[in-house]
C-alpha positions as CSV (number, residue, x, y, z in Angstrom):
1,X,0.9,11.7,39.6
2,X,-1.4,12.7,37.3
3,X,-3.8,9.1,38.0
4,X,-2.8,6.0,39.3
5,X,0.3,4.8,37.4
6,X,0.7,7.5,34.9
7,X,3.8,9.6,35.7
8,X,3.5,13.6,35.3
9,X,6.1,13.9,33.2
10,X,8.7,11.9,30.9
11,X,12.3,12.8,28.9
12,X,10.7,10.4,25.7
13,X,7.1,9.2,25.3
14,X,7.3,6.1,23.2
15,X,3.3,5.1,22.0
16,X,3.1,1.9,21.0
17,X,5.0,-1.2,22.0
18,X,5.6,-3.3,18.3
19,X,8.8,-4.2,17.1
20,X,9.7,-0.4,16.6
21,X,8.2,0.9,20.0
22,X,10.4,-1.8,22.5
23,X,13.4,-1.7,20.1
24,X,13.2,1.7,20.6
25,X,12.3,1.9,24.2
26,X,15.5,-0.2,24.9
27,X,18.4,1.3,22.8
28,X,16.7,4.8,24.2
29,X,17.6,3.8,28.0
30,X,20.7,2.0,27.2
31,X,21.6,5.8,25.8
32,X,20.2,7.2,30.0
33,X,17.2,8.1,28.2
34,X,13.9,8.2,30.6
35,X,11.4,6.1,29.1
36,X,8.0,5.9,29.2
37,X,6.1,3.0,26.8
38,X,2.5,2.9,26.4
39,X,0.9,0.6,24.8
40,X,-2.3,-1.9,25.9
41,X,-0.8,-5.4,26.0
42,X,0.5,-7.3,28.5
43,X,4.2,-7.4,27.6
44,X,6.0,-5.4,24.6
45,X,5.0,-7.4,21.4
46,X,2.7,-5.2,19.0
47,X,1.0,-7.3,16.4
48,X,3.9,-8.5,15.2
49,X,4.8,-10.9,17.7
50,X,0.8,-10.7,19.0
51,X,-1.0,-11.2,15.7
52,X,1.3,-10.8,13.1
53,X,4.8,-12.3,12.0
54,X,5.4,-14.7,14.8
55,X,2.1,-16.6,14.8
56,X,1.8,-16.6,11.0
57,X,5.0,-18.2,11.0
58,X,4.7,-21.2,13.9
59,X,1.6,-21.9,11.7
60,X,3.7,-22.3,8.8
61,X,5.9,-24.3,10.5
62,X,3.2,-26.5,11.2
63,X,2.1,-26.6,7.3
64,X,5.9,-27.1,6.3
65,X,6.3,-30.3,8.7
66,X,2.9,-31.5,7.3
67,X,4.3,-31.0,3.7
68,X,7.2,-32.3,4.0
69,X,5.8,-35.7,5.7
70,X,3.3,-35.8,2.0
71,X,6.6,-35.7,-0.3
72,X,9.3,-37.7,1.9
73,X,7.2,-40.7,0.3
74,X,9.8,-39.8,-3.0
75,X,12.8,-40.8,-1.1
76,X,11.2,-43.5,0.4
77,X,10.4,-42.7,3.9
78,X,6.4,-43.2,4.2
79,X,4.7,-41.5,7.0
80,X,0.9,-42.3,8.0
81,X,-1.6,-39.4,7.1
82,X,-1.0,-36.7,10.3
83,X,-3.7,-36.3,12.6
84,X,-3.7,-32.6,13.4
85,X,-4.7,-31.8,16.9
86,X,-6.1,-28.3,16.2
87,X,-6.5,-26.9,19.9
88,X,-2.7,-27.8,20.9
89,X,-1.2,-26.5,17.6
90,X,-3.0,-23.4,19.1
91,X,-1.6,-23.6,22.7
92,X,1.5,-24.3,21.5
93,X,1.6,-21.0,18.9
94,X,0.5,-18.9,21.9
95,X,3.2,-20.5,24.5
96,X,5.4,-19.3,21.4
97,X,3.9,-15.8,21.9
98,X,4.0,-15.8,26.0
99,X,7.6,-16.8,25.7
100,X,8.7,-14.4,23.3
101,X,6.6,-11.0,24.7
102,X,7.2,-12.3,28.1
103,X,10.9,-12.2,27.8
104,X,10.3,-8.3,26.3
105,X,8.5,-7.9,29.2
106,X,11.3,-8.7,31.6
107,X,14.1,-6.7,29.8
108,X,11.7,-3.5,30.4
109,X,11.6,-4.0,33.7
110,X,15.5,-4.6,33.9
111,X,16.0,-1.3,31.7
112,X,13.7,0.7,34.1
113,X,11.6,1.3,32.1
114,X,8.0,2.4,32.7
115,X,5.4,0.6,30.9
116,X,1.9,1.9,30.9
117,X,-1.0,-0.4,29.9
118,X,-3.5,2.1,27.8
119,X,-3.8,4.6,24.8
120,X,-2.5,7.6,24.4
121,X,-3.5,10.6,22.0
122,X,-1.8,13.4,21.6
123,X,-3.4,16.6,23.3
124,X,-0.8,19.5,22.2
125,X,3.0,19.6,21.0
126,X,4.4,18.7,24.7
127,X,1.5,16.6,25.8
128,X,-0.3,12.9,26.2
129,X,-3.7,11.8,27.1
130,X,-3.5,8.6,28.6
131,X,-6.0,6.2,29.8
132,X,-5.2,3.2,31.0
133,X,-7.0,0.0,30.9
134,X,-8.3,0.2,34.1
135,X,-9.9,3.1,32.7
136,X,-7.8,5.8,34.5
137,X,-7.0,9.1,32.8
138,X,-4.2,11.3,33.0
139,X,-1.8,13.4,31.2
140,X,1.6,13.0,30.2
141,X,4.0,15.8,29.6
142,X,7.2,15.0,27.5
143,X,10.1,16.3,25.7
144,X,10.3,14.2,23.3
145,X,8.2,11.5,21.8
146,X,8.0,8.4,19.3
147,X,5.1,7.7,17.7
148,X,5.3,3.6,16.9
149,X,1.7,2.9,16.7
150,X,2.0,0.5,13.7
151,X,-1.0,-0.7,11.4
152,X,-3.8,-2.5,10.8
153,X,-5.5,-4.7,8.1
154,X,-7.7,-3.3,5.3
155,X,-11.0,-5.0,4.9
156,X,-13.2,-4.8,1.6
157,X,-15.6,-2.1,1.4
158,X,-19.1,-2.7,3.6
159,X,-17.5,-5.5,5.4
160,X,-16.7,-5.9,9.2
161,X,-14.8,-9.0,10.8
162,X,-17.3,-11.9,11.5
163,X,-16.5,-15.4,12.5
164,X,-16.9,-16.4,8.9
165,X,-15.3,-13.7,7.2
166,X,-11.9,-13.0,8.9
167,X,-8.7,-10.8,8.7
168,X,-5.1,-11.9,9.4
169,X,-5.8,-11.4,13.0
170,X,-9.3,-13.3,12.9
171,X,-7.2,-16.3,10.8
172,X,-4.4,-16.6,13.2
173,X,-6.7,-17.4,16.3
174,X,-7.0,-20.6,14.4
175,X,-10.7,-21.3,16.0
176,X,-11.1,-24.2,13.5
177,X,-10.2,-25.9,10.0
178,X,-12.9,-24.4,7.5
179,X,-13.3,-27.2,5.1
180,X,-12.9,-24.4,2.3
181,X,-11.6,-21.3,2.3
182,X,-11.0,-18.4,0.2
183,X,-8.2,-16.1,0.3
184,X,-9.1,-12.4,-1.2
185,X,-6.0,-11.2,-1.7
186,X,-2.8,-12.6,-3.3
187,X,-0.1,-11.0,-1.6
188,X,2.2,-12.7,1.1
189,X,-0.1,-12.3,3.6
190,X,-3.1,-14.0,1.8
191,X,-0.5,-16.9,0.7
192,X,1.4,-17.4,3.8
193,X,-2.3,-17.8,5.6
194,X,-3.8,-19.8,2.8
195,X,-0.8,-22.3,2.9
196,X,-0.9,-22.9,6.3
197,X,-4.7,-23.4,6.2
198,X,-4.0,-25.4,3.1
199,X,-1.7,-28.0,4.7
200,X,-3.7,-28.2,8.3
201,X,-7.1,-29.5,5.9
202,X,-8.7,-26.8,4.0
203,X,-9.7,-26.5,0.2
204,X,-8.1,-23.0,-0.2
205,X,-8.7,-20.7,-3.2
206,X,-6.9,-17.7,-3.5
207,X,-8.6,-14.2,-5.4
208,X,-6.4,-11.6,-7.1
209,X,-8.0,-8.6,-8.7
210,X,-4.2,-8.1,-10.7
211,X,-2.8,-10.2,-13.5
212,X,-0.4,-12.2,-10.9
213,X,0.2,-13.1,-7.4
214,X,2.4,-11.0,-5.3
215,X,2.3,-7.6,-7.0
216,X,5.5,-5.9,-7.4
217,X,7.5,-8.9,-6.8
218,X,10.0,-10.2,-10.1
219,X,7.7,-12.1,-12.2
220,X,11.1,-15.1,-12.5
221,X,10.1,-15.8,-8.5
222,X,6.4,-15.8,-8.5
223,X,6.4,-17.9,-11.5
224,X,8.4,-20.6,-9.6
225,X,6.0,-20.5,-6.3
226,X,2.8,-20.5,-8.3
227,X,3.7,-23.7,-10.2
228,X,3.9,-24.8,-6.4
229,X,0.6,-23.3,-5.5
230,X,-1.0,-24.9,-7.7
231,X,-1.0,-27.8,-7.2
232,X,-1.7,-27.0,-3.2
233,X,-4.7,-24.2,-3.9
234,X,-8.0,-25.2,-5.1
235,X,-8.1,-22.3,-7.6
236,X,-6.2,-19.3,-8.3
237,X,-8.4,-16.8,-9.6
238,X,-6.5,-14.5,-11.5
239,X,-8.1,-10.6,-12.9
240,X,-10.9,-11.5,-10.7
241,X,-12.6,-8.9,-8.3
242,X,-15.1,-9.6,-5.7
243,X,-18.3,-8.2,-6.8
244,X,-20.3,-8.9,-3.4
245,X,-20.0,-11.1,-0.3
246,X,-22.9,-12.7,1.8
247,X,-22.8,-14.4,4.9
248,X,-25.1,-17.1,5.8
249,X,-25.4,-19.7,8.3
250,X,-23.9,-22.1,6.8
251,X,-21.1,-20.0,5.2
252,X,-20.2,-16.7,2.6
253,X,-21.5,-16.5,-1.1
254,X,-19.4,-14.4,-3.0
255,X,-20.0,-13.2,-6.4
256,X,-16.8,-13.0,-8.9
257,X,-16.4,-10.8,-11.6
258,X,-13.5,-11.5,-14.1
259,X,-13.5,-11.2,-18.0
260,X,-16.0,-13.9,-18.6
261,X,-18.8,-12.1,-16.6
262,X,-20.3,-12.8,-12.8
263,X,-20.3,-16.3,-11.1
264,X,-21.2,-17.2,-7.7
265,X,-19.5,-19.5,-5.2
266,X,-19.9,-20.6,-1.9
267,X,-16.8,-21.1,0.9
268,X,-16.9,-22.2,4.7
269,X,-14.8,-18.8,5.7
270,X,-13.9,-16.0,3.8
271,X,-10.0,-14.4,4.5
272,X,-9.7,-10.8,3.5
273,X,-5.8,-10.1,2.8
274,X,-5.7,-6.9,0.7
275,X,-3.0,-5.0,2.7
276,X,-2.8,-3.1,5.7
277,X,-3.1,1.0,6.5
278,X,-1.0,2.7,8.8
279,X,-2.7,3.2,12.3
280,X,-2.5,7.0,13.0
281,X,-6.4,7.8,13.6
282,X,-7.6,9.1,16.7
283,X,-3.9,9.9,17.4
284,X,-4.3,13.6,17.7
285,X,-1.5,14.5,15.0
286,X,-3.0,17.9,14.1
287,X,-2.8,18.6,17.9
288,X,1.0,18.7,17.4
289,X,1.2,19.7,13.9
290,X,2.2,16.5,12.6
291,X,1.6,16.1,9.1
292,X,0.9,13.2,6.6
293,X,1.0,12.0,3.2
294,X,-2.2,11.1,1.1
295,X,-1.6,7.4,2.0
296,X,-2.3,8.7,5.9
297,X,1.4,7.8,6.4
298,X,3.4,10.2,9.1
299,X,6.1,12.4,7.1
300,X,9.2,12.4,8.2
301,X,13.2,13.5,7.8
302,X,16.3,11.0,8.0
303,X,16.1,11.0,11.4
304,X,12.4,10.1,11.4
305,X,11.5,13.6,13.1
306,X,8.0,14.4,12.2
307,X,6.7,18.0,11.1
308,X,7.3,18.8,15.1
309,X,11.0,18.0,15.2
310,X,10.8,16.8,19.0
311,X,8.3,13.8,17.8
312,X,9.5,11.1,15.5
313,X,7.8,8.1,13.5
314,X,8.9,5.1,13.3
315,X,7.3,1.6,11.9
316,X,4.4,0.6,9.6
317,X,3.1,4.4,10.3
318,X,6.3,6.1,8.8
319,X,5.5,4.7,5.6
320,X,6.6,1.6,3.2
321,X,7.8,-1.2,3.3
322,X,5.6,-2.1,6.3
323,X,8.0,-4.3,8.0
324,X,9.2,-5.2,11.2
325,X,13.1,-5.2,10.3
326,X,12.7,-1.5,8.9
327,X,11.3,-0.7,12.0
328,X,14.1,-1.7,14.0
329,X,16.8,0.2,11.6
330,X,13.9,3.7,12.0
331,X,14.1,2.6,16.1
332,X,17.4,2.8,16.7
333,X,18.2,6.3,14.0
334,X,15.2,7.7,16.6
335,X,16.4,6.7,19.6
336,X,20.0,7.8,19.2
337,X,18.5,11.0,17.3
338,X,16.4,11.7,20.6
339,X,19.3,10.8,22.7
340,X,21.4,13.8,20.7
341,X,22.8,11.4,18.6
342,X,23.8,11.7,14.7
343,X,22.0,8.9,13.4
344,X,20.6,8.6,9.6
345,X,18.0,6.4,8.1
346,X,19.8,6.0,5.0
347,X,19.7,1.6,4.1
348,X,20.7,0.9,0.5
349,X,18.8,-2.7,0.9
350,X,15.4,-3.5,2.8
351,X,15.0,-7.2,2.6
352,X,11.4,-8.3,2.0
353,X,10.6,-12.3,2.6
354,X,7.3,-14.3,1.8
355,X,7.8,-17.0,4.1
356,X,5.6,-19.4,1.7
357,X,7.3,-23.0,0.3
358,X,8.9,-22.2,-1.4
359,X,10.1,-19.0,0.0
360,X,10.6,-15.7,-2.0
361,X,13.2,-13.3,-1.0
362,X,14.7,-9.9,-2.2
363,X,16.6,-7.1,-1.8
364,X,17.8,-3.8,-3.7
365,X,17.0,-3.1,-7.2
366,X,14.8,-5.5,-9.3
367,X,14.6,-6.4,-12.9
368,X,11.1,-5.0,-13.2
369,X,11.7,-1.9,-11.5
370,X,14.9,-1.7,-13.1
371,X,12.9,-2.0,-16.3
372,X,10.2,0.3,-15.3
373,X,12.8,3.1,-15.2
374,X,14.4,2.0,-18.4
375,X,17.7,1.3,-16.5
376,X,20.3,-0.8,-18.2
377,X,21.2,-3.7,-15.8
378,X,23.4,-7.1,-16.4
379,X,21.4,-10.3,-15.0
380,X,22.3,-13.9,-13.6
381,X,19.7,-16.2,-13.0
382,X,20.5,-19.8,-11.8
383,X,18.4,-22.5,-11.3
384,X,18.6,-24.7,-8.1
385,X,18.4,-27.8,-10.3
386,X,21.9,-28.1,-10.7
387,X,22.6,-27.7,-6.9
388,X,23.5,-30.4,-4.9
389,X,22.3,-29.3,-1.6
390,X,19.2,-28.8,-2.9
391,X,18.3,-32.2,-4.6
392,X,19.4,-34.1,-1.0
393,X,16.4,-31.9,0.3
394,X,14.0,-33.7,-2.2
395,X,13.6,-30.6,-4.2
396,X,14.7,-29.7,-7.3
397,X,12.5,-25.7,-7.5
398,X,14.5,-22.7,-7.0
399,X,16.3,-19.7,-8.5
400,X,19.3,-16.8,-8.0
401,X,18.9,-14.2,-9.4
402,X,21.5,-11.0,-9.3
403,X,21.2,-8.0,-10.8
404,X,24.4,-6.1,-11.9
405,X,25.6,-2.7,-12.9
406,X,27.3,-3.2,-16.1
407,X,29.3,-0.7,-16.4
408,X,30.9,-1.0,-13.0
409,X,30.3,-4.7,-12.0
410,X,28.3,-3.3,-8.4
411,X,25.5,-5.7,-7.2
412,X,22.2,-3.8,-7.6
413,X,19.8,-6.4,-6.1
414,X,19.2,-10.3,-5.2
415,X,16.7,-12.5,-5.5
416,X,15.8,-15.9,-4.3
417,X,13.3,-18.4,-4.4
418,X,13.1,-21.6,-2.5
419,X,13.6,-23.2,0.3
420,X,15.1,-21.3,3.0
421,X,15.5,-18.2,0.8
422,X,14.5,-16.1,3.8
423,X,17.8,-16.8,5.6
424,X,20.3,-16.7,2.3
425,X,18.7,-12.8,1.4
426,X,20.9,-11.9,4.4
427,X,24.4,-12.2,2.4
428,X,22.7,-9.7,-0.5
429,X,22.4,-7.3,2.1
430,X,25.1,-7.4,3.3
431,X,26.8,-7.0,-0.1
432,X,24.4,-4.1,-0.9
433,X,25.2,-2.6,2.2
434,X,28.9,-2.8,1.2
435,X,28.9,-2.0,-2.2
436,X,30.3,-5.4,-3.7
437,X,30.8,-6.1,-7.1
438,X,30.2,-9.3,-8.8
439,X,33.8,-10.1,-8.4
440,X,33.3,-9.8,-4.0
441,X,30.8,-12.6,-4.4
442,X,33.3,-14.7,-7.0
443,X,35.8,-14.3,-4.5
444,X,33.8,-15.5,-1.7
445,X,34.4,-18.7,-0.6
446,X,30.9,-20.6,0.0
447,X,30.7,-23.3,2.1
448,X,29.3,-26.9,0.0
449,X,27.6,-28.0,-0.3
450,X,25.1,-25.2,0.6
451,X,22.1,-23.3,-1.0
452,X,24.6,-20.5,-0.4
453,X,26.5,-21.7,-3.5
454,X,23.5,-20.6,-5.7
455,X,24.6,-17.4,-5.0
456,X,28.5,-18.1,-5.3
457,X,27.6,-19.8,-8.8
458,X,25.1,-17.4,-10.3
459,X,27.9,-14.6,-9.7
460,X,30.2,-16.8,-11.9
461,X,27.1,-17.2,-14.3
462,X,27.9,-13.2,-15.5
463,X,30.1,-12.3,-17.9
464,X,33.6,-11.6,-17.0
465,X,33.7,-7.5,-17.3
């Protein structure tokens, strides 16, 4: 042994233990791999399930039951105004962590394989440094390796994490209710956070130095989610840069900048959202020969090998979209690669899914890319209005929207807004995946009534080739 509890030697190094790191770890000794995952936490997990996707999301859970407890007063069910108990909705969000990384835990243990608490860098082509938490060091020689290391949030220039002006991770401790709090940032991280923070008590305004929220996403959704917004949000400053940002005792001054000139404004707790940059520093790449891209993201083939074709990347780290279900596709092409497998990275659809209310989701090819490239493309877009599922839920906002060859009828993309849009985007993969044409989906029987039926009726909404 090289030090306590680092083995001398390894068939497939994994570093880092995120959604790509375990998913890889496991489908790499279901294949008789011999694994080795390093990583500092407790359990698998990685900051999706640690400080990421899973908390973010039992906090919106909390907002959603808040919200929908305000508006059931429509259909005449009155609730009394909630009395949040801020330090359980926190225990209870971490025992939704525990359970979840301590289950990952377990099936490591189960698949045998050896989990090492610490960091590794890379120290040549066929070699780790490890030191564990404990503060033990020791090398690690492997034959092959997977680097799954992830990301971490961007903060604005001169600034540091403070207890007033927080990143995602600062804002999903949840250490209290800021009676007002800005969001810089308007992309689904800044909304999902400033709608939970919204419905537990704070006066939330959100900053976006573009001419819209959610940059890159079809205009038709965001449009449909900001009439929401706003009437949850304080202020949605739109064109509108942060000039400076000062924190005092009492709170952060920060100093606008939009077409009008410079204004200043004070907020209990500043939330910087503005994206997040693939964690490959101190890694050692050059070590190995591993090359990136400008954006500091790992290159890599179909099979995710890296420049040094025995060490692969996989995750937030091997470039956009920076999402946990792309990891798992990159974890398994990796693993089975590793394992002398035939495995391609090669999805035609990568859903993406703001988990605001409503919620935005989409898939393949969208009208504003398509028209970017000046790509001829038949549309559909349906209201929910009309849908009867969705008026017994109280709501009447929503919209399908497909995007069609017209030449050949084949579905190019889907998108959805509204409620539980997250879980419908599943059935446009699907069709992507299989090459469906409009017709697939007319002949489809969906179940009613169902916000599934959107998707039935919006295929019927296109003209009959």
């Amino acid at each position: 042994m090289a030090a306590a509890g680092i083995p001398e030697k390894t068939q497939l190094a994994i570093i880092g233990a995120g959604p790509g790191g375990y998913h890889a770890a496991f489908h790499a000794a279901d294949l008789g791999l011999q694994v080795t995952l390093i990583d500092p936490a407790e359990n698998p997990g990685g900051v999706c399930l640690y400080r990421g996707c899973i908390p973010s999301k039992a906090l919106l859970h909390v907002a959603g039951v808040v919200g929908e407890a305000a508006e059931s007063a429509a259909i005449g069910v009155k609730f009394a105004p909630p009395e949040i108990d801020i330090a359980r909705v926190r225990t209870w969000k971490n025992e939704v962590i525990d359970k979840l990384t301590g289950a990952l835990g377990m099936q490591a243990g189960r698949k045998k394989i050896t989990h090492i608490r610490g960091t590794a860098t890379l120290s040549g082509p066929h070699t780790l440094q490890v030191v564990t938490n404990e503060g033990e060091a020791g090398a690690l020689a492997f034959e092959q390796a997977i680097l799954a290391t992830g990301s971490r949030p961007v903060m604005l220039p001169g600034t540091e994490p403070t207890a007033r002006i927080m990143n995602s991770t600062g804002a999903l401790d949840l250490e209290d209710v800021p009676a007002s709090l800005l969001v810089v940032g308007g992309g689904y991280i800044g909304l999902e956070l400033g709608s939970a923070y919204a419905a537990l008590g704070s006066e939330v305004s959100v900053v976006e130095m573009t001419g819209g929220l959610l940059p890159g996403c079809d205009r038709d959704l965001v449009s449909v989610l900001k009439r929401r917004l706003d009437r949850k949000f304080k202020a949605i400053m739109l064109n509108t840069k942060v000039e400076a940002m000062t924190e005092k005792k009492d709170g952060v001054t920060v100093t606008f900048a939009d077409k009008k000139g410079s204004r200043t404004e004070s907020f209990a707790k500043v939330l910087i959202a503005i994206g997040r940059r693939p964690h490959t520093r101190d890694l050692g790449l050059e070590t190995a020969g591993i090359e990136v891209d400008g954006k500091g993201f790992v290159q890599v083939d179909a099979q995710r090998r890296t420049s040094a074709g025995h060490i692969y990347a996989i995750g937030d780290i091997a470039g956009e979209p920076m999402l946990a279900h792309k990891a798992y596709r990159e974890a398994a092409v990796a693993a089975e690669s590793a394992a002398a497998g035939k495995a391609v990275y090669d999805p035609r659809a990568i859903p993406a899914v703001v988990f605001t209310d409503p919620e935005i989701a989409w898939c393949g090819l969208t009208e504003t890319e398509a028209r970017a490239a000046g790509r001829k493309v038949t549309t559909a877009k349906l209201p929910w209005r009309g849908n009867g599922r969705t008026l017994t839920l109280g709501r009447d906002d929503g919209l399908t929207k497909l995007i069609t060859d017209p030449e050949t009828g084949v579905l190019l993309g889907v998108a959805l807004v509204g409620p539980g849009a997250g879980e419908l985007i599943a059935e446009g993969v699907l069709a992507l995946e299989m090459a469906a044409t409009v017709e697939d989906l007319r002949h489809t029987i969906h179940p009613h009534p169902t916000l599934s039926e959107t998707v039935f009726d919006a295929a019927w909404a296109l003209p009959p080739r």
